[in-house]
N, C-alpha and C positions, 0 to 999 in steps of 0.2 A: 457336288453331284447328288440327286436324289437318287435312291434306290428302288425296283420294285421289288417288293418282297412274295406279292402274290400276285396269283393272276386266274379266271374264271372266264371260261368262254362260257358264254348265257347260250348263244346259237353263232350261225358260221355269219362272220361282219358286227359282230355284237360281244362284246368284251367288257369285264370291270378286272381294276389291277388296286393293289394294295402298294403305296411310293410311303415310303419313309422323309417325313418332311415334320418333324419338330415344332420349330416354328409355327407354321401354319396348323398343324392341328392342334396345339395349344389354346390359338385365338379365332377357330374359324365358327362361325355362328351359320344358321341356316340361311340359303340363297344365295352364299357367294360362290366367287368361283376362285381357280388356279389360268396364269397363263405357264405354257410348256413348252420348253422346243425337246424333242428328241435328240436332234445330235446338230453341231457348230451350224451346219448352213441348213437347218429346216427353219421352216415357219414360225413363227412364234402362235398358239392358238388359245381358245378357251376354252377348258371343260370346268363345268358346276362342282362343288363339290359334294358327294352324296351320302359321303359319310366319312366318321374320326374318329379317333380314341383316347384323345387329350392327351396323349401320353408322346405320339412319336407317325404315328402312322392316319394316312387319308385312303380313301376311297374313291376311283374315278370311275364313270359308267362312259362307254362313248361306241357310238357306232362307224365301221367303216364306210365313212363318203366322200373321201377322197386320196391325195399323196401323203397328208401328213396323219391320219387317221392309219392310215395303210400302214405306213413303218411306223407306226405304235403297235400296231398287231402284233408286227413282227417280234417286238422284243416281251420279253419273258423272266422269272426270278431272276435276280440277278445283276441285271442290267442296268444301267443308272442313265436320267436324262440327266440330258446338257444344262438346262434349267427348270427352275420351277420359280414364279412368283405368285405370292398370293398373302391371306386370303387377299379380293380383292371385290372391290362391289357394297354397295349399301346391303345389309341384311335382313331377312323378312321382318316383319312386324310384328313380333309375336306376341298377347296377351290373352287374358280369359274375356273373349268374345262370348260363349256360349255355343252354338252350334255355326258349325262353322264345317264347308265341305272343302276337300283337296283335291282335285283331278289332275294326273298326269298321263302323259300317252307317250308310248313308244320311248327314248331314250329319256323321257320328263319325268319318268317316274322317277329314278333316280334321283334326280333334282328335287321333286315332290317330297320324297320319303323325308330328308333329316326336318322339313318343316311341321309336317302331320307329327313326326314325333314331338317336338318341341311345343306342339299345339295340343298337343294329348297331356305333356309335363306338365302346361299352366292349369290345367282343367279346363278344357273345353270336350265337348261332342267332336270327335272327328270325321265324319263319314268322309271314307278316302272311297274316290273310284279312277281307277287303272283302266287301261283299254291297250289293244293294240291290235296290229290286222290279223294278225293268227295266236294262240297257244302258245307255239314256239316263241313269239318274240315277248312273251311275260318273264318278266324276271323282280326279285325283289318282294316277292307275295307274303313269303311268313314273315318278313319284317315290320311290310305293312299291317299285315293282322294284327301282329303283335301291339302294335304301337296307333290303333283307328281303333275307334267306337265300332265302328263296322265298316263293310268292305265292300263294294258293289264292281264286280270283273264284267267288263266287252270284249267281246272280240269282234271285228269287223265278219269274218267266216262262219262265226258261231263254234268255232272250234271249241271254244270254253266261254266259262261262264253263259253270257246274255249275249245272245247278237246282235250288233246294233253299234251306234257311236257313244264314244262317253257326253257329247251331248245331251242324248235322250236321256238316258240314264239321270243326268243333273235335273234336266226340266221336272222329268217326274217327284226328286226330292224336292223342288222347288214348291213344285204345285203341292204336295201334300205334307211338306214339313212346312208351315212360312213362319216358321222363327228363325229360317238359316241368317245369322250376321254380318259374314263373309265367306269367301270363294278365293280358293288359290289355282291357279294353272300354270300347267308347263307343260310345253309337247310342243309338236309343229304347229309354223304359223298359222295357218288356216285353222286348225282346232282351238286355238288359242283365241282369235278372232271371231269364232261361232259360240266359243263359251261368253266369251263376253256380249254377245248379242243375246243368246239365252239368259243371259244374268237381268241385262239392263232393265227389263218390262216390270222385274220385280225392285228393282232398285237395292241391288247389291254386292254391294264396294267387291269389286272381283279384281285381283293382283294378276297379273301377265310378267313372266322373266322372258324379257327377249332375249336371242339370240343371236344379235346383229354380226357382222364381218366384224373383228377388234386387230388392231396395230400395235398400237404401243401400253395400251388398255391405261392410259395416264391421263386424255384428255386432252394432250397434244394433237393428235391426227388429225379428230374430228370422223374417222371412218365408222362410226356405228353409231352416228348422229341419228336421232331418231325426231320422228315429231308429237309431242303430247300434248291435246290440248292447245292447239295451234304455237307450238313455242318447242323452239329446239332443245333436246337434250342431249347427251352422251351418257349413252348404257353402263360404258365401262364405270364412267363416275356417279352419275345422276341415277341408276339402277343396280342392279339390271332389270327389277321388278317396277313396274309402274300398271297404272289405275288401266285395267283392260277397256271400259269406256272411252279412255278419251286418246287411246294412241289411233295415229291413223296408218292404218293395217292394208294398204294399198300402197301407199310409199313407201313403208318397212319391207313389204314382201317381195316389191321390186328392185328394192335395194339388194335383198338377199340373192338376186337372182342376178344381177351384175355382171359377177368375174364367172357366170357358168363356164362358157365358153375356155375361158385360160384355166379353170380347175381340170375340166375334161381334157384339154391339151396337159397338163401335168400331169394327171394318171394315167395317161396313157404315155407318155413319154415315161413314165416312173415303170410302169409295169411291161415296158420293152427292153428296160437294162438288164 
């Protein structure tokens, strides 16, 4: 059983918990992830990992979007899942690039952060930019600071920072820094997909963690087949991080869009007991 030892509500559907898992934070590097089940007959799922202590304990960021996000809410110190495997996933690539931007959005930052940190350790320029649709849903900021050359915040509202998408935001560092090397993303599809179309015109190697549907996260299923570069892959093994250029982001995003249908028949079935 792993235990959570802590928990932080960021805002309401928005949660990080602290699981006691040895193992895995021992050997977890940036960009991989944990699969989870909460209790004998949930889901098995994936969340990123966003942070460790080498010692005993991980960090998970995840938002409520459906049955099994849900009854993660639900539990609190104390409580132990049913399982944890991990780490699991190729890990980013991390060397002294030079300058080198991180963009995460919405629950990506998370995911973002232990990278920009590990990219600030080798010596590079980090300029980390965060976005999300309001103020509230920012989380993880002094970490960021801590650990970025510098910081550029969106909100889609304007609540904070800059209004605007963390798209614009990149273009601009693009057009007036062009010694950026590389570019990491993580957020939802579509932001993912538009950084990597602002990346391409400059010609820069820009990294994508998809977040496909995963099963057995082994390579077995084939459920988070993705395509790159005209050629099948599996996230779970072959990423999760791949060349934002060459994935084709029309078939991933309808992939993603699938089981909508039976997810919504589950939450609502879950949220009627």
């Amino acid at each position: 059983m792993y235990k959570i030892v802590g928990k932080k509500v960021y805002h309401e559907g928005l949660y990080g918990i602290w699981v006691e898992a040895k193992v895995v934070a021992k050997s977890a590097r940036p960009g991989q992830f944990v699969m989870l089940m909460t209790d004998e007959r949930g889901e098995r799922f994936p969340l990123t990992i966003a942070d460790y202590d080498r010692e005993n304990l991980i960090y998970l960021v995840f938002m409520v979007v459906g049955k099994s996000t849900a009854k993660l809410s639900k539990m609190g110190e104390g409580d132990e899942l049913f399982s944890l495997v991990g780490p699991l996933g190729n890990p980013s690539e991390i060397d002294n690039y030079g300058k080198v931007v991180c963009v995460g959005g919405g629950t990506g930052i998370a995911s973002m952060y232990p990278i920009a940190r590990e990219l600030k350790r080798a010596g590079n320029e980090v300029i980390s930019i965060i976005g999300a649709r309001t103020k509230d849903l920012l989380f993880m900021e002094d970490k960021i600071r801590r650990d970025s050359s510098r910081v550029i915040i969106t909100t889609d509202d304007g609540s904070y920072g800059r209004k605007g998408f963390v798209t614009e935001a990149l273009k601009e560092v693009l057009e007036n820094e062009g010694d950026v090397k590389r570019v990491w993303a993580i957020g939802p599809a579509i932001m993912m997909k538009n950084v990597a179309l602002v990346t391409k015109p400059y010609g820069v190697k820009t990294d994508v963690s998809l977040n496909s549907i995963m099963v057995d996260a082994s390579g077995m299923c084939g459920a988070c087949r993705v395509t790159i570069g005209g050629e099948t892959k599996f996230t779970c093994v072959d990423g999760p991080e791949f060349d934002g250029h060459l994935v084709d982001w029309d078939e991933f995003m309808n992939r993603l869009n699938r089981y909508k249908e039976q997810e919504k028949l589950a939450m609502d079935l879950y949220e009627g007991e």
